[in-house]
C-alpha positions in Angstrom: -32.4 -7.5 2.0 -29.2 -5.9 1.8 -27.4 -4.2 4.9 -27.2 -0.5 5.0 -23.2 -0.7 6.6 -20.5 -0.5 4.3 -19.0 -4.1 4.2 -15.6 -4.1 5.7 -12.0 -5.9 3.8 -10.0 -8.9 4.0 -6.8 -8.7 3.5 -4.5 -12.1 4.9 -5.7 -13.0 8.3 -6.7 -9.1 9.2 -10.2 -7.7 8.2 -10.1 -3.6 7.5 -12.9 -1.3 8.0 -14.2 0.5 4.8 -12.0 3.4 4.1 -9.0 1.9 6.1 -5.5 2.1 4.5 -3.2 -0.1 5.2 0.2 -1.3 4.3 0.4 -5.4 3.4 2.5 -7.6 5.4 3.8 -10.2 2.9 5.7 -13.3 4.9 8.4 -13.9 4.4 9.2 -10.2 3.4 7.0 -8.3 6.4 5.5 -5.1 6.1 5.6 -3.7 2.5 6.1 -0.1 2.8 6.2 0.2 -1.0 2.4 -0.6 -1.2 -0.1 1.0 -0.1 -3.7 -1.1 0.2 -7.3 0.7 1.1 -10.9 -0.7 1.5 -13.7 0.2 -0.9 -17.1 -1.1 0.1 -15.7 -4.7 0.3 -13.1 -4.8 -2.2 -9.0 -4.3 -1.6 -7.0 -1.9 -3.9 -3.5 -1.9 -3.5 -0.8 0.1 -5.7 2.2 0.0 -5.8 4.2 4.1 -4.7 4.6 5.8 -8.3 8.1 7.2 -8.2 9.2 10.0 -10.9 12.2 8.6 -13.2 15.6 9.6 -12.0 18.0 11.9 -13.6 21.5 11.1 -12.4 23.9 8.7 -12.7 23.8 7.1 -8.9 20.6 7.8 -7.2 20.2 7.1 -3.2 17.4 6.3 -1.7 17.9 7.5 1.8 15.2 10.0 2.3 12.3 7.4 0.9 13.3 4.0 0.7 10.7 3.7 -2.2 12.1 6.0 -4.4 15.2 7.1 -5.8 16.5 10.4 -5.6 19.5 12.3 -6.6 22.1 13.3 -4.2 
C-alpha cells in the first residue's frame, strides 16, 4: 500500500517538504547562493543560476554575486 502524502527530501542532515526550495549548505564553503535545490515527490534537483555571457572587457559582479554584469 502506498501512502497518499507526497514523500518529503533529504538533502545533508535537513529533510525538505515536497515543493520546498532551498539553497545547499556545502561545509567547508556554507550556504551556496549559486545553487538553487527543490523537492520533487522524493527526489532533490539542484542547478546551478544560468547567467547570460558577458559582453565587456571587465565585468563586476556587485549587483548578483552569481553573475557577471557590465559596468
Amino acid at each position: 500500500m502506498q501512502a497518499d502524502a507526497p514523500r518529503a527530501c533529504r538533502f545533508g542532515r535537513r529533510w525538505y517538504l515536497n515543493n520546498e526550495s532551498w539553497h545547499p549548505s556545502v561545509p567547508p564553503f556554507g550556504e551556496m547562493k549559486c545553487i538553487l535545490c527543490w523537492c520533487v515527490s522524493g527526489e532533490t534537483h539542484c542547478q546551478r543560476q544560468e547567467c547570460p555571457p558577458s559582453t565587456c572587457a571587465s565585468p563586476a559582479t556587485r549587483d548578483n554575486p552569481c553573475c557577471a554584469k557590465c559596468r
